[in-house]
Structure formats: structure tokens, C-alpha cells
ChimeraX commands (.cxc) that place a marker at each C-alpha (Angstrom):
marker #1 position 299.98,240.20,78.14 radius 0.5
marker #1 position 299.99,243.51,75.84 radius 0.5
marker #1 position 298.89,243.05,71.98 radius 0.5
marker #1 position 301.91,245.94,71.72 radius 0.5
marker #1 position 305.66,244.70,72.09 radius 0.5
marker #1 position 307.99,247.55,72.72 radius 0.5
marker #1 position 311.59,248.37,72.55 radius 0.5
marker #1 position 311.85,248.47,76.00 radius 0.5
marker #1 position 309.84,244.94,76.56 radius 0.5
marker #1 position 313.68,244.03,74.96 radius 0.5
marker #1 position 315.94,245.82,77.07 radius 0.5
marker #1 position 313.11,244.55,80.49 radius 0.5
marker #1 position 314.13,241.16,79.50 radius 0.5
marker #1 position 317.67,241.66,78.78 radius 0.5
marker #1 position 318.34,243.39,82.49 radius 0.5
marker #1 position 316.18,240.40,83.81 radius 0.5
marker #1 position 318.44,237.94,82.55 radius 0.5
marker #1 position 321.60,239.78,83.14 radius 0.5
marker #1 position 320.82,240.98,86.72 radius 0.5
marker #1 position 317.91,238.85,87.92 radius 0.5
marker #1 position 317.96,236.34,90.57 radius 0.5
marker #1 position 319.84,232.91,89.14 radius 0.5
marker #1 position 317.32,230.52,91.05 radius 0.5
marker #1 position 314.92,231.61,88.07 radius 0.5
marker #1 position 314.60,230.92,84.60 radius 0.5
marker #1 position 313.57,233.96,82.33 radius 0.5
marker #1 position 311.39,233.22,79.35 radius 0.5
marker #1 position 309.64,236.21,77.09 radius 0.5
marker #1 position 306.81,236.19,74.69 radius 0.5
marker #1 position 305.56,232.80,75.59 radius 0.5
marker #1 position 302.19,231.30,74.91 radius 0.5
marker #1 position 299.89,230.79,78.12 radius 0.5
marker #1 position 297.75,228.73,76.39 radius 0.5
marker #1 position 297.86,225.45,74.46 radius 0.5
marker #1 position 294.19,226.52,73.22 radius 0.5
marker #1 position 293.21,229.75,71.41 radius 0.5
marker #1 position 292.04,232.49,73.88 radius 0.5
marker #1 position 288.32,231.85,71.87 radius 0.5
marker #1 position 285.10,232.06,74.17 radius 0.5
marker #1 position 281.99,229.52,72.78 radius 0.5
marker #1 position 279.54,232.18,72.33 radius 0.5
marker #1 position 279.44,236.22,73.29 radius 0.5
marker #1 position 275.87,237.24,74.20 radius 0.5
marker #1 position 274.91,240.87,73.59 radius 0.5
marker #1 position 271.90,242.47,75.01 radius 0.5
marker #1 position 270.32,244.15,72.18 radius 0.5
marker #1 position 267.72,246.68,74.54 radius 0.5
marker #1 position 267.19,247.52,78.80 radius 0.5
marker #1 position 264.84,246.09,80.12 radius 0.5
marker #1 position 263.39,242.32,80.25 radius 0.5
marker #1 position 264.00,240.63,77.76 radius 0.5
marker #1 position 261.56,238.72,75.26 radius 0.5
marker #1 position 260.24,235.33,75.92 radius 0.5
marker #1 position 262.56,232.83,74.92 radius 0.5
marker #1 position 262.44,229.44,73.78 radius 0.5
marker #1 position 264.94,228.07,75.60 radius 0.5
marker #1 position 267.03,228.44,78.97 radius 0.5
marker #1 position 263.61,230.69,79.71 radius 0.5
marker #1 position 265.42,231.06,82.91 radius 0.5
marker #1 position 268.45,232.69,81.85 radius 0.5
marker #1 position 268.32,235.80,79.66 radius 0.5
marker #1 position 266.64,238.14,82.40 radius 0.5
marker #1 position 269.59,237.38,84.34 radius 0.5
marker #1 position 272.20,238.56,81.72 radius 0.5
marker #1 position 273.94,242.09,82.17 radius 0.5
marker #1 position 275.29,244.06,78.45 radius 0.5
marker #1 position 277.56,241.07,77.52 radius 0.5
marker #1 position 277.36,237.81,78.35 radius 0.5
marker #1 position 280.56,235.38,77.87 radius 0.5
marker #1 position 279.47,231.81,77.34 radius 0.5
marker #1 position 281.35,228.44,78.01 radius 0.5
marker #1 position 279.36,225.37,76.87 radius 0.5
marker #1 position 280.57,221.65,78.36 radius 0.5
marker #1 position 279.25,218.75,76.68 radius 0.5
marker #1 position 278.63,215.24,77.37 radius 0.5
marker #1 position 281.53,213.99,74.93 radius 0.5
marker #1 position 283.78,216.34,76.76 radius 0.5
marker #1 position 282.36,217.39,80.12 radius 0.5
marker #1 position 284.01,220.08,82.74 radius 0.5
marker #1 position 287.45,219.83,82.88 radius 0.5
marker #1 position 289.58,221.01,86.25 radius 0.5
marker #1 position 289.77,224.47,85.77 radius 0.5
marker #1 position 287.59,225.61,82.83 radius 0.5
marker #1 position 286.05,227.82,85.41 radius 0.5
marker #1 position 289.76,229.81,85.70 radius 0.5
marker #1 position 289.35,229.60,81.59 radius 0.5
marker #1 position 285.78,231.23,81.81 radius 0.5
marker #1 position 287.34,233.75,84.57 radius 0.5
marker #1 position 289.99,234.86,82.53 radius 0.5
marker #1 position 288.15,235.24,79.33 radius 0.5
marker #1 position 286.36,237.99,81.32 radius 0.5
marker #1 position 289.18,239.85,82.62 radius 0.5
marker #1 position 290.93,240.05,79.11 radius 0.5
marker #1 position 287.18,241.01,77.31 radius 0.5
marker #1 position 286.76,243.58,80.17 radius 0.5
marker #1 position 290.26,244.89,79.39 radius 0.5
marker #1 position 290.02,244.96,75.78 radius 0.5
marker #1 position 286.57,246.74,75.44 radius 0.5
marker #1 position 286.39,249.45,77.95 radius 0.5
marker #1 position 283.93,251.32,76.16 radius 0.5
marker #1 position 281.33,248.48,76.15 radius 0.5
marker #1 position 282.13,247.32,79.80 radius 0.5
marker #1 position 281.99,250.59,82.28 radius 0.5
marker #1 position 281.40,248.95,85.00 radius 0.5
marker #1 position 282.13,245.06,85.94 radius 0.5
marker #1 position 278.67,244.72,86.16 radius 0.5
marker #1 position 278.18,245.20,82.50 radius 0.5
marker #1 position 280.08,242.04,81.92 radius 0.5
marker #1 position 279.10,238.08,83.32 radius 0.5
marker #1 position 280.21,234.78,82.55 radius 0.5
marker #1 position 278.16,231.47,82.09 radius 0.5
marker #1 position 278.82,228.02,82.11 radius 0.5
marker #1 position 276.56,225.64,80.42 radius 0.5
marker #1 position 277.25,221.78,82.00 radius 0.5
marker #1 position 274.78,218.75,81.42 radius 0.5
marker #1 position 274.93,218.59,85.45 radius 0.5
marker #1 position 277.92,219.76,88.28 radius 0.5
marker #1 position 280.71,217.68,88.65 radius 0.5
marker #1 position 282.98,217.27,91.56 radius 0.5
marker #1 position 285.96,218.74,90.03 radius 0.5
marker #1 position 283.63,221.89,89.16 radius 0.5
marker #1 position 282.79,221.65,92.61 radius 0.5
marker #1 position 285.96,221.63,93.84 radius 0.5
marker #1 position 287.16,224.43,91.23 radius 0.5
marker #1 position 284.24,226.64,92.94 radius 0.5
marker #1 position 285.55,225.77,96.44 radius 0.5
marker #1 position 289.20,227.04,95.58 radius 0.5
marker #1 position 288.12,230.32,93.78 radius 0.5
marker #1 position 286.85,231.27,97.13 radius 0.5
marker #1 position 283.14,231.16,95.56 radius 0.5
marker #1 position 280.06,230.23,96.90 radius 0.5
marker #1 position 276.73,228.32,95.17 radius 0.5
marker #1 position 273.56,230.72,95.47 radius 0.5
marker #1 position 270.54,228.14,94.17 radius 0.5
marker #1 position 268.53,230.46,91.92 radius 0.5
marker #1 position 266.36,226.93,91.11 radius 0.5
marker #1 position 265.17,224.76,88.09 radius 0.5
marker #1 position 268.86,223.98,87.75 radius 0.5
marker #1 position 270.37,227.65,87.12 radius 0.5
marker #1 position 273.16,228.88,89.84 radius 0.5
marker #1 position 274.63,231.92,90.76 radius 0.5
marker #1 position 278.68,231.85,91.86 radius 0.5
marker #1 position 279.09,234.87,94.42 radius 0.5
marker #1 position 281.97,236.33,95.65 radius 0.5
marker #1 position 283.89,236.81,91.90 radius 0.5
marker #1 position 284.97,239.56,90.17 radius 0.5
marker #1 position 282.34,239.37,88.11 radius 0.5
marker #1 position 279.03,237.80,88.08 radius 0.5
marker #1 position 279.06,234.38,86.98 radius 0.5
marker #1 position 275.95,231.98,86.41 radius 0.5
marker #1 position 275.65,227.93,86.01 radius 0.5
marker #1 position 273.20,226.00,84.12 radius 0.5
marker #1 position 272.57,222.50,84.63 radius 0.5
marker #1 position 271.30,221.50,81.67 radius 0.5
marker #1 position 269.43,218.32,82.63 radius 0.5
marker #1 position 267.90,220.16,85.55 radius 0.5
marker #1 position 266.67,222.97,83.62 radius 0.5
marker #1 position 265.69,221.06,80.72 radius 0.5
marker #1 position 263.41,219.23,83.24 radius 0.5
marker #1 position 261.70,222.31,84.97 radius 0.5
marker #1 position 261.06,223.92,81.87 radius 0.5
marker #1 position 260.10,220.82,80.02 radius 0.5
marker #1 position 262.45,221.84,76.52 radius 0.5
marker #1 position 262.84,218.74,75.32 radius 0.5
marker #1 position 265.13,220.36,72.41 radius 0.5
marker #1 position 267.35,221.43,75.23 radius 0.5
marker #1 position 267.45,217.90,76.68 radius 0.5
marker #1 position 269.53,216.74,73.52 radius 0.5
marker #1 position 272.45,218.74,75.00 radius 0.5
marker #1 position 272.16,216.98,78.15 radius 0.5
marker #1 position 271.84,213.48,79.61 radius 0.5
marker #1 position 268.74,212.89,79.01 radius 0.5
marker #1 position 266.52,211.51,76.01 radius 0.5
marker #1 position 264.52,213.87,73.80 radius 0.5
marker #1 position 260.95,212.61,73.95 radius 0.5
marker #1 position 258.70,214.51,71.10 radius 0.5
marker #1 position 258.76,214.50,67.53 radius 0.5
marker #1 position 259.52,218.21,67.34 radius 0.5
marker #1 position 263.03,217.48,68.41 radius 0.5
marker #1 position 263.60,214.57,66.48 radius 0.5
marker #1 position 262.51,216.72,64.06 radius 0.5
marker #1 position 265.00,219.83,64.59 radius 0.5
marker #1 position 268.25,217.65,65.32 radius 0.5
marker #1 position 267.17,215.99,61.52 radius 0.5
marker #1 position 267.78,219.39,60.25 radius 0.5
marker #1 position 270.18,220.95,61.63 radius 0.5
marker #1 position 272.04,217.70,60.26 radius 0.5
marker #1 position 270.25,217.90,56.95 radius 0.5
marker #1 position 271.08,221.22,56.52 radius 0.5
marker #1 position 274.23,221.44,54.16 radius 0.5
marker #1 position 276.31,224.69,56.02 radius 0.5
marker #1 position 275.69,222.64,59.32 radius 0.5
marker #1 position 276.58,219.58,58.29 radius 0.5
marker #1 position 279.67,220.56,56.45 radius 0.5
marker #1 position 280.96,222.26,59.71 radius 0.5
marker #1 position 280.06,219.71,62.20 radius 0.5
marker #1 position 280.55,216.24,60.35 radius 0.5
marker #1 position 284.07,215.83,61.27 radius 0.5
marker #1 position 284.25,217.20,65.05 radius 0.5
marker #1 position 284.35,215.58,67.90 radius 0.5
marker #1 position 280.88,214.79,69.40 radius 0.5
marker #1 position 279.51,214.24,65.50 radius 0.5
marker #1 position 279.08,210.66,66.68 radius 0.5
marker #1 position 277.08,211.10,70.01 radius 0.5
marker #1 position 274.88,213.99,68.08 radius 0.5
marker #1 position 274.23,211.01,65.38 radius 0.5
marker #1 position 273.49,208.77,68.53 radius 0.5
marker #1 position 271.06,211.01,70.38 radius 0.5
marker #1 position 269.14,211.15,67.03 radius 0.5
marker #1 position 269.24,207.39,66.66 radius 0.5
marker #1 position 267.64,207.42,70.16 radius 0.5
marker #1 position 264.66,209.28,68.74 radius 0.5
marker #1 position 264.10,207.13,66.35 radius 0.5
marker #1 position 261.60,203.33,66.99 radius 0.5
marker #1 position 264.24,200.40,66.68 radius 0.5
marker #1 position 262.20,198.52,63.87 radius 0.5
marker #1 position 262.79,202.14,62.01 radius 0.5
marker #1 position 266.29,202.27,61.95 radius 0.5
marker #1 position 266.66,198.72,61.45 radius 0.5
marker #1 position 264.41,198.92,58.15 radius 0.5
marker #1 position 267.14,200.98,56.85 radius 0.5
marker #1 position 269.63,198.12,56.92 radius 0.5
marker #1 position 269.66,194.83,54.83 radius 0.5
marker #1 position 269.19,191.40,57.14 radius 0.5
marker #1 position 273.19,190.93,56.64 radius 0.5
marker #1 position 273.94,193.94,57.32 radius 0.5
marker #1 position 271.59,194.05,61.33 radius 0.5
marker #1 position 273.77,190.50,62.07 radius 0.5
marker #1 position 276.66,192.00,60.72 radius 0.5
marker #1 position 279.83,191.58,64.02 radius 0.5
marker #1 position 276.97,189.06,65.98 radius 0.5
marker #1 position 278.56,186.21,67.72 radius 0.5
marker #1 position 276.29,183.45,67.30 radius 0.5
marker #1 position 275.16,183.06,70.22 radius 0.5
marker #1 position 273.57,186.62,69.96 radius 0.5
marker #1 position 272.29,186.07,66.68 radius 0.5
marker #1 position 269.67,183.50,67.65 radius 0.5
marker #1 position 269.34,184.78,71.02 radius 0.5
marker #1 position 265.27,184.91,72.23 radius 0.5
marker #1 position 264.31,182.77,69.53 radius 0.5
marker #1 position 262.11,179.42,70.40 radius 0.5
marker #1 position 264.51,176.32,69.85 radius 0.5
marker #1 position 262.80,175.12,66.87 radius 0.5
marker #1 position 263.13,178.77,65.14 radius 0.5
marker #1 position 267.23,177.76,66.64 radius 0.5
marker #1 position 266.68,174.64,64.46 radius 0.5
marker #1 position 266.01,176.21,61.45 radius 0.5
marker #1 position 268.82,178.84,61.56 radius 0.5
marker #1 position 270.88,175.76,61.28 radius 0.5
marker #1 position 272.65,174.70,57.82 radius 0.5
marker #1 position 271.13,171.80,55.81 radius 0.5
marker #1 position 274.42,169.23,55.87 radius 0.5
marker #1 position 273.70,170.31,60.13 radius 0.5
marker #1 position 269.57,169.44,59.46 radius 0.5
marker #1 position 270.52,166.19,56.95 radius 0.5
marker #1 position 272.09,164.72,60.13 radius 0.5
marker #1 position 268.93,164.61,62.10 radius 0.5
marker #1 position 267.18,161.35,62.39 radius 0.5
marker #1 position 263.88,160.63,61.25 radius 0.5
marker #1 position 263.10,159.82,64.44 radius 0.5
marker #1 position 263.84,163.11,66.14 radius 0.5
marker #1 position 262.03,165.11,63.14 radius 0.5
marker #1 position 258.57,163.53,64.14 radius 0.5
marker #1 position 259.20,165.37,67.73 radius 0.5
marker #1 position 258.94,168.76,65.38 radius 0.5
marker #1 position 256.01,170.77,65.06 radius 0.5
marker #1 position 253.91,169.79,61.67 radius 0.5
marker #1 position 255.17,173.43,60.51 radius 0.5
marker #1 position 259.00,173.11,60.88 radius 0.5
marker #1 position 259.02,169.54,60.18 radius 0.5
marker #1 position 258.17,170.34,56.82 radius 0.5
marker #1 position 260.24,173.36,56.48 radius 0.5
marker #1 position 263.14,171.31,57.45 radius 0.5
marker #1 position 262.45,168.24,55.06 radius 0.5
marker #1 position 261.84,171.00,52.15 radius 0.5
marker #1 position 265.23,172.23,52.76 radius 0.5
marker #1 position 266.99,168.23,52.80 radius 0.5
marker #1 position 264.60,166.75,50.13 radius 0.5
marker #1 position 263.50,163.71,52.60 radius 0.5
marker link #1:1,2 radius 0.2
marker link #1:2,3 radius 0.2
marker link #1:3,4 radius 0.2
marker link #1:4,5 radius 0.2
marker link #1:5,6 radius 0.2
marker link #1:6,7 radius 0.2
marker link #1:7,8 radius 0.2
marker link #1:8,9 radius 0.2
marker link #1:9,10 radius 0.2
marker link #1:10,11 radius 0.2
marker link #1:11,12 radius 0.2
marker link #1:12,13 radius 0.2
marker link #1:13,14 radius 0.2
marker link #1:14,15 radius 0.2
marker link #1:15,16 radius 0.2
marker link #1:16,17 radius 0.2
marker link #1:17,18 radius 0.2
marker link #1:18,19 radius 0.2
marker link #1:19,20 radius 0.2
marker link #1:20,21 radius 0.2
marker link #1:21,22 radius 0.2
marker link #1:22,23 radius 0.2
marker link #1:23,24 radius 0.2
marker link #1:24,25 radius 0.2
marker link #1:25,26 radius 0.2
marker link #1:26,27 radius 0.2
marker link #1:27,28 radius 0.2
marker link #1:28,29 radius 0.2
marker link #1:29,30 radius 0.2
marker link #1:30,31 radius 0.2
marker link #1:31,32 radius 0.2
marker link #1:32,33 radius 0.2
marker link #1:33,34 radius 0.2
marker link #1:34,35 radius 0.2
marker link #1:35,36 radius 0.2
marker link #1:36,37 radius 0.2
marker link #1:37,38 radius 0.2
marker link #1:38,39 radius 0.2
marker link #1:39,40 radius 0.2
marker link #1:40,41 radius 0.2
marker link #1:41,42 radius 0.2
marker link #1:42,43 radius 0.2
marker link #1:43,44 radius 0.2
marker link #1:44,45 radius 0.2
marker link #1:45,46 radius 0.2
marker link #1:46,47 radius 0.2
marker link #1:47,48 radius 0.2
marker link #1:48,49 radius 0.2
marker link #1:49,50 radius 0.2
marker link #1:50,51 radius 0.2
marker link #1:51,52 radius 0.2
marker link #1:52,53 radius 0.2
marker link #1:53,54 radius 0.2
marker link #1:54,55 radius 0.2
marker link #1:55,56 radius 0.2
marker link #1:56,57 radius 0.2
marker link #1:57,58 radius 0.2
marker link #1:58,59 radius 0.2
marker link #1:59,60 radius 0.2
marker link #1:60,61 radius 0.2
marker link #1:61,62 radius 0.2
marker link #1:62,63 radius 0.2
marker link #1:63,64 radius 0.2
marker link #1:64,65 radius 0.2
marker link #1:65,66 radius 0.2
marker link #1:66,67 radius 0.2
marker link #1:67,68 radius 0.2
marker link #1:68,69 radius 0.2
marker link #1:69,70 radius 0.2
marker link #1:70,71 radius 0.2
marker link #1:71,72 radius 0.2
marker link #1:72,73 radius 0.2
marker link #1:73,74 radius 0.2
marker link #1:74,75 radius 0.2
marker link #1:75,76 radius 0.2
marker link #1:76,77 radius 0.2
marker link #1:77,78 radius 0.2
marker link #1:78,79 radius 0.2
marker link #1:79,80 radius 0.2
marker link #1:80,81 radius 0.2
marker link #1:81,82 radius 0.2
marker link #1:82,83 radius 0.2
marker link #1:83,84 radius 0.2
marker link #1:84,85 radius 0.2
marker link #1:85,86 radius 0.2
marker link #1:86,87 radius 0.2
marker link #1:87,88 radius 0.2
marker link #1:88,89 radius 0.2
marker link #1:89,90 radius 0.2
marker link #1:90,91 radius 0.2
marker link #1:91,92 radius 0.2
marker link #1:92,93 radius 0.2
marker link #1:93,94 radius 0.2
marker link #1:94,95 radius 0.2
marker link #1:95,96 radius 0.2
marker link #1:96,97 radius 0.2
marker link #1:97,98 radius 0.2
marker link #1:98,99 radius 0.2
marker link #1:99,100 radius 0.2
marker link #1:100,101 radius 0.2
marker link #1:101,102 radius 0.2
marker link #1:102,103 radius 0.2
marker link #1:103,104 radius 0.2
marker link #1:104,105 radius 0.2
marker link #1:105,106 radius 0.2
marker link #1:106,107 radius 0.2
marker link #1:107,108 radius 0.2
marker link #1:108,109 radius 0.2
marker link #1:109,110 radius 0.2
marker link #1:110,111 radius 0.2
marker link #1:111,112 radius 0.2
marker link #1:112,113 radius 0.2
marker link #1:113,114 radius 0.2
marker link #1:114,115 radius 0.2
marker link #1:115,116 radius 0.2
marker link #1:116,117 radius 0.2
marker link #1:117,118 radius 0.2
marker link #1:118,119 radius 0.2
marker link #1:119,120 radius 0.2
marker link #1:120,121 radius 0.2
marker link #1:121,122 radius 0.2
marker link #1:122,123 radius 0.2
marker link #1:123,124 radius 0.2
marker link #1:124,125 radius 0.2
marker link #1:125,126 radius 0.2
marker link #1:126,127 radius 0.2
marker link #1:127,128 radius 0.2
marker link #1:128,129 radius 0.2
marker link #1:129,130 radius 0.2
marker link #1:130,131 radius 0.2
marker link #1:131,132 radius 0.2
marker link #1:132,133 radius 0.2
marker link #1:133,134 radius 0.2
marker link #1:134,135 radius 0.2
marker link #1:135,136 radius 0.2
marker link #1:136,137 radius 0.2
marker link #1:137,138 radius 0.2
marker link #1:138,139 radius 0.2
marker link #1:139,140 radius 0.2
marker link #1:140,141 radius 0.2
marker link #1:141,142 radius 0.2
marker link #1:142,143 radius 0.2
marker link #1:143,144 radius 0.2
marker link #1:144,145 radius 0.2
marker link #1:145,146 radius 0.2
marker link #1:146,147 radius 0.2
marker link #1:147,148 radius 0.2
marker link #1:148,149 radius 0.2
marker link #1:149,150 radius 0.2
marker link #1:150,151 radius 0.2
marker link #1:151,152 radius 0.2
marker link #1:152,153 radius 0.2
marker link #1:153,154 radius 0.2
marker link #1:154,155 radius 0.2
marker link #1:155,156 radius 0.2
marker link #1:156,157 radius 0.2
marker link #1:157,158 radius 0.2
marker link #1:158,159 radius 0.2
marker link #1:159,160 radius 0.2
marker link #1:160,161 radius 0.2
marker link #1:161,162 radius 0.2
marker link #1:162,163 radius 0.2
marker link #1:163,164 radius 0.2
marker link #1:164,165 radius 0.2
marker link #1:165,166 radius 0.2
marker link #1:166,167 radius 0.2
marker link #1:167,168 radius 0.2
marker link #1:168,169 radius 0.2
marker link #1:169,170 radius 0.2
marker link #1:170,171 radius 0.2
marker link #1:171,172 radius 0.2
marker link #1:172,173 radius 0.2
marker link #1:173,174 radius 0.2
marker link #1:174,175 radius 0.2
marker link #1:175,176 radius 0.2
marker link #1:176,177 radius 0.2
marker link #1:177,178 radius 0.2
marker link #1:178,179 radius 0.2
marker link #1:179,180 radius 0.2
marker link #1:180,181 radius 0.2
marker link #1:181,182 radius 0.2
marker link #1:182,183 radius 0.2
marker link #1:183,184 radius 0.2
marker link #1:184,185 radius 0.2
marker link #1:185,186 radius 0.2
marker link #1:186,187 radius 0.2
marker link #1:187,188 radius 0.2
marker link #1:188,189 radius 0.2
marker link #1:189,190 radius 0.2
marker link #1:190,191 radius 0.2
marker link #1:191,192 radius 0.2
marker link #1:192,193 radius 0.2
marker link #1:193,194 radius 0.2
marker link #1:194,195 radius 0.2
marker link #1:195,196 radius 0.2
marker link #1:196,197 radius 0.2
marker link #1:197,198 radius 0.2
marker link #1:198,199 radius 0.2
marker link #1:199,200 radius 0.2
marker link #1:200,201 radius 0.2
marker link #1:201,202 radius 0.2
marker link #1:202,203 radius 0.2
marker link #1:203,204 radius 0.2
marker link #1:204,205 radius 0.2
marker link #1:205,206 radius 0.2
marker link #1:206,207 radius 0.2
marker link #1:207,208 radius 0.2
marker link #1:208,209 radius 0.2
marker link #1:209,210 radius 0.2
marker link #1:210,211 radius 0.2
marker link #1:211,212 radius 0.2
marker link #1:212,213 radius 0.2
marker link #1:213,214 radius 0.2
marker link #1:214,215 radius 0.2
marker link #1:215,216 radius 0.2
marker link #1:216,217 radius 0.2
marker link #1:217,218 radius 0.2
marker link #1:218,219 radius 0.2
marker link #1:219,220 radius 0.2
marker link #1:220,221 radius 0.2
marker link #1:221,222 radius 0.2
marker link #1:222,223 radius 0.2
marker link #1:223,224 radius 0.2
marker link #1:224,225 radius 0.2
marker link #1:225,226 radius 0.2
marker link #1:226,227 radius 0.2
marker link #1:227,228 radius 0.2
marker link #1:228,229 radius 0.2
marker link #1:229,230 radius 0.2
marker link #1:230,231 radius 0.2
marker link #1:231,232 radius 0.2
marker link #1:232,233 radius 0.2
marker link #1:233,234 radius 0.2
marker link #1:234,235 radius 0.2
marker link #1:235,236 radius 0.2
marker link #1:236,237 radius 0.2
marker link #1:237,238 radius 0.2
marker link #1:238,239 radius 0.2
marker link #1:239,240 radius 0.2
marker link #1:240,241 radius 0.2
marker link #1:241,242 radius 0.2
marker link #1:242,243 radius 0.2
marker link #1:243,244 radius 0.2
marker link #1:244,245 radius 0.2
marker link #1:245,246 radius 0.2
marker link #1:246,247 radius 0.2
marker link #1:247,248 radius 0.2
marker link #1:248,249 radius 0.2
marker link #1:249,250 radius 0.2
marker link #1:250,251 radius 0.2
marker link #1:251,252 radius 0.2
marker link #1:252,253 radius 0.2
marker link #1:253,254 radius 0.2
marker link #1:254,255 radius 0.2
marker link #1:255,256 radius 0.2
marker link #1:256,257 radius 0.2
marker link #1:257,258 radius 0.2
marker link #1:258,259 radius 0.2
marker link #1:259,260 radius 0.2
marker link #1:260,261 radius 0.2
marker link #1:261,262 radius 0.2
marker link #1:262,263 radius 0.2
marker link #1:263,264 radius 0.2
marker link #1:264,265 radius 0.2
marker link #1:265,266 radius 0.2
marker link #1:266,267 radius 0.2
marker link #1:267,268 radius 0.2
marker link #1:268,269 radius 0.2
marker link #1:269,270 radius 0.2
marker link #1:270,271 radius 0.2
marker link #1:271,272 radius 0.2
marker link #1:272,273 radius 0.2
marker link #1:273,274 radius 0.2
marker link #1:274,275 radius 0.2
marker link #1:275,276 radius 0.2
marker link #1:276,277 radius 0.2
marker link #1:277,278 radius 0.2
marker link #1:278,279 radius 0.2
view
């Protein structure tokens, strides 16, 4: 686990596979990991005290010790079994690596940010030996780790602090023009778009600002061809009153119609459809 590789890390594994047990296999300098050891975000407390009024996750930052490790699961790719060991172990190798920023355990905590919980968080929580202390409006407190570790639900606390901006990140539906206007730029903005366009999740971001948006909006952007465009038939003309159906129809398909069943039309599409056949 050492950044440090020594002469006699060489000779440890060299008496291990000469004179270790042969029911085992002996590997050195292997990767744990199929991920880079990289936390989502590292939050630093800048003062003591409370801290100022925030604009979002209000909840959250009076809760936060020195340094704050951060582990953000989003709807594209929710909790996973055993991102919470991930989180855990991201805090034992920051606590171990910065001793003179972490003096005590309690200087250090871990969050996990989750649209809602999940059974196989649950069950994660349940294994760890850790118990759920409800702090309310969707925050959580894990007790009985080796260090203090908090969970948001996002939808929850997006709901009892009414942050509509925060409600993008979850399940839910942003419902104000302010955050249809922030998600348009962050997008419009060229360093963010750059970095984010080809990610996974790019799609569902574009989606949740689609969902902002009045249909007859984003339809106004697109040519008639291009709204039917991949329509079965059936769906194209679906809703519309049958002699609207009629109309949709080619002329060789409206030359076929007898006289007789024309004068059944209304004044309005009969003539529309004899315009179109010359008769």
C-alpha cells in the first residue's frame, strides 16, 4: 500500500514465494483497483464556526468537520454494491496521507450524494455493521464507522428545501425558469461544455433540460419532416378527426373515392380534397 518500494519489499516477496505456504499464490505490486483511487469532490472548511448560508444542500455544510470527502451517484449510474467500502477507503488512505491536516478522525468525514437509498446501499450499510440515524429533510447520518459519514437523498432534500436547481440531480423535474435557466448555461458555457459533451450522462443532462422546456418550443426548433421523422403511421395521424385522416392521404389514394362518398364530407374538406384531384 506504500507510495515507497524498498529493497527489502524484494527480498519479503522472494522468502514468501520460496518458503510460504503452497496452498497460496503470491502476487506483488498489484493494482487494487480497476478505477483510479480519485474522490468526486474534497470539501475544505475555510473558517470554525457555522458556516455561511448556502444555496444549496442548506442542510449539509454545518454538519461538515475540516475535510469533507465527497462521492456523488447519479441517476445514469446510481449506487453500485459497495461504493460505500470505495467512500470508506478513500478516507482511510486521505487520513493516512495527510496527517497534518487530519489530527484527529474527527477532522475527516465522508458523504454520499444518491438521488434516493437503494437496497443494495441498504444492504452495504447493514454489512459494515452501521446504523441509519434520520437527521431529516432527506440527510442521514451512518454511526458506528471509523469516521463520520453522512447521506443525502437528493430528491428528499431537494423537496424540503424547495432547490429546484438541486432537483435536476435527482429524480425529479425542475419546475422554475431559474433552473432552466442555469442548466442552459452551464451547457452554453464553452469550458463546460467542452468537458462534459462526451461523458456519460451528457444525454440525460440534455434530457432534463428538454423537460424544462413547453413541447410546442422544442418542436418549433424542428422542420415538420423532421417531428415525423421514425413515426409509424399509425402514430403519425394518431388523435386526428378522420376527415383530417382523409386528407393525410395521397391524391392517386383520394382520386379513388367516389363522388358519392365525397358529398358525405364536410363543405371544407370536400373542397380541399377535389382541389388536390382536379374533379
Amino acid at each position: 500500500m506504500g507510495s515507497t518500494r524498498t529493497a527489502w519489499h524484494v527480498l519479503l516477496v522472494a522468502l514468501l514465494h520460496q518458503r510460504g505456504s503452497r496452498g497460496f499464490e503470491v502476487r506483488s505490486e498489484v493494482p487494487l483497483s480497476n478505477e483510479p483511487l480519485r474522490a468526486d469532490y474534497l470539501l475544505l472548511r475555510r473558517s470554525a464556526g457555522p458556516s455561511e448560508p448556502a444555496g444549496t444542500l442548506k442542510k449539509l455544510w454545518d454538519l461538515l468537520p475540516r475535510d469533507t470527502i465527497v462521492e456523488f451517484k447519479s441517476i445514469g449510474r446510481p449506487y453500485r454494491r459497495r461504493n460505500l467500502d470505495r467512500l470508506c477507503s478513500y478516507l482511510h488512505l486521505y487520513c493516512a496521507d495527510e496527517p497534518e491536516r487530519i489530527e484527529r478522525r474527527s477532522d475527516l468525514c465522508g458523504v454520499l450524494l444518491v438521488p434516493s437509498r437503494t437496497r443494495s446501499l441498504d444492504a452495504d450499510v447493514a454489512e459494515l455493521g452501521l446504523q441509519w440515524g434520520n437527521l431529516g429533510s432527506g440527510y442521514w447520518r451512518l454511526v458506528a464507522g471509523a469516521f463520520a459519514l453522512l447521506v443525502v437523498e437528493i430528491d428528499s432534500a431537494a423537496e424540503a428545501e424547495d432547490d429546484d436547481l438541486l432537483r435536476l440531480f435527482g429524480h425529479g423535474e425542475a419546475r422554475t425558469i431559474e433552473a432552466r435557466r442555469w442548466l442552459s448555461q452551464q451547457l452554453g458555457a464553452e469550458e463546460i461544455a467542452m468537458e462534459i459533451h462526451d461523458l456519460e450522462g451528457f444525454d440525460e443532462v440534455v434530457r432534463k433540460l428538454l423537460a424544462t422546456l413547453p413541447p410546442e418550443r422544442v418542436l418549433s426548433a424542428y422542420a415538420p419532416e423532421q417531428r415525423m421523422a421514425g413515426l409509424p403511421p399509425e402514430q403519425r395521424v394518431a388523435g386526428l378527426p378522420p376527415e383530417q385522416v382523409l386528407l393525410a392521404l395521397p391524391d392517386d389514394v383520394l382520386r379513388a373515392l367516389s363522388d358519392v362518398y365525397l358529398d358525405t364530407l364536410s363543405a371544407e374538406t370536400r373542397a380541399a380534397v377535389r382541389a388536390r384531384i382536379g374533379r
